[in-house]
N, C-alpha and C positions, 0 to 999 in steps of 0.2 A: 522643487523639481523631484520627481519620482523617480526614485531608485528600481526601475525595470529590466531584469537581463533575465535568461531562461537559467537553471540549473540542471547541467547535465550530470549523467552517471556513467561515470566509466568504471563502477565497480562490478567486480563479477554481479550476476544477477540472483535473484532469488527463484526456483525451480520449482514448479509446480506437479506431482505428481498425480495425474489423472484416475490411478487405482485406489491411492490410500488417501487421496485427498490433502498427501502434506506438504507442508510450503518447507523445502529445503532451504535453508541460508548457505548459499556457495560462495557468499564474499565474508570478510572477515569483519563485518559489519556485527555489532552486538551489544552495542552501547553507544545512546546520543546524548547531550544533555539538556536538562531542563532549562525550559522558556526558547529551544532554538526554535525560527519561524523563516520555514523556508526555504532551509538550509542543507538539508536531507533528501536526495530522491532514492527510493527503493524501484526498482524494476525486477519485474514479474515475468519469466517463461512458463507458456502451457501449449501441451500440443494443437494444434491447429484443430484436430479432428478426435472427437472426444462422443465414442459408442455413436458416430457417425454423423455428429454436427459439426457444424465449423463455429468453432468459436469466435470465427474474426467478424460472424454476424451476429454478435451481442452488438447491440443499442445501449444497454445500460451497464457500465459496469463501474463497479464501488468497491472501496475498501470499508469493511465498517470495524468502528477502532473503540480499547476500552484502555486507558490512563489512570493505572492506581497507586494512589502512595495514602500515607497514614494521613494528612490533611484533604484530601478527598479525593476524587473518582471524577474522570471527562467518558465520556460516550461522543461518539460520531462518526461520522460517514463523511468519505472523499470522496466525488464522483470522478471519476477517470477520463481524461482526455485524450489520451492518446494511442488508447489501443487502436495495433495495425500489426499485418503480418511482417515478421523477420524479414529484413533486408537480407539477410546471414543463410535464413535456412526457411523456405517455404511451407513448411510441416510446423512450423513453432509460431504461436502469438503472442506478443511481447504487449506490457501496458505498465504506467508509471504511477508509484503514490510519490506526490511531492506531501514532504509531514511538516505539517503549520504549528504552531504551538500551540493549538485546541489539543492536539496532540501528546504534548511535551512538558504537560501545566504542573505534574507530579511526579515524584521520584518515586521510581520501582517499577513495575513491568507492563510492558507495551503491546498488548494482544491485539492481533487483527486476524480478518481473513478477507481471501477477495470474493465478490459474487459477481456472478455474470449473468445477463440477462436479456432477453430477445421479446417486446415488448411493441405492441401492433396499437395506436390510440392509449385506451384505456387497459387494455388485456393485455394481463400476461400470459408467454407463448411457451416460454422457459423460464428457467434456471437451473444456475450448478453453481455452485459455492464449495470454496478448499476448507479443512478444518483450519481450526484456529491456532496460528504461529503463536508460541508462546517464547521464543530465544533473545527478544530484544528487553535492553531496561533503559531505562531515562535515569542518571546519574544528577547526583543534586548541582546545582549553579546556582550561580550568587547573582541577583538583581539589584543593585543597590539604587536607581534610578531616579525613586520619589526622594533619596536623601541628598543625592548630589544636586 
């Protein structure tokens, strides 16, 4: 039987700053650890209307992610599912990275940023992408699995 239930967040969120481009940590979120899948949802505010677009008409929007520790390096992309505007405040778009352990595979820090994008067939119409959050690390964890 499959273990399926959503993960919510009820931590403060991460704040997107439309001028500097940087992704504020306003929860006390700053450390996950390694091999969790699943287990993590970050949630993202950005204003709704950004040098006069609405953001809440991105079609595509992705976190793309870089996982390094001294035994090696993950790259990847989470496509987002659930961006939509603030129930809370009409001005703010809110969207979720759930972090799988493609994520989570090394110990040491966990860079991302988000990109958003408005995307017609084959063309693209936009983008706007935040700099790169550097304040998260992935803390070492014990797998002992294939021994037990």
């Amino acid at each position: 039987m499959a273990h399926i239930h959503d993960v919510y967040d009820n931590d403060v969120h991460f704040v997107i700053d439309p001028i500097t481009r940087m992704i504020k940590n306003n929860s006390r979120k700053a450390v996950i650890v390694q091999y969790d899948h699943n287990s993590e949802r970050f949630t993202f505010e950005v204003p709704r209307y950004i040098d006069g677009h609405d953001m809440s008409s991105c079609n595509e929007v992705e976190v793309h992610f870089t996982n390094q520790g001294q035994n090696g390096k993950a790259n990847g992309v989470y496509t987002v599912t659930d961006l939509a505007v603030s129930p809370n405040d009409e001005n703010i778009v809110t969207c979720s990275w759930l972090i799988s352990e493609e994520a989570t595979q090394y110990a040491g820090p966990l860079r991302f940023l988000v990109r958003y994008s408005c995307v017609t067939d084959e063309d693209v119409d936009y983008i706007w992408s935040t700099a790169p959050h550097n304040g998260i690390t992935v803390t070492s964890g014990i797998y002992n699995s294939k021994y037990v």
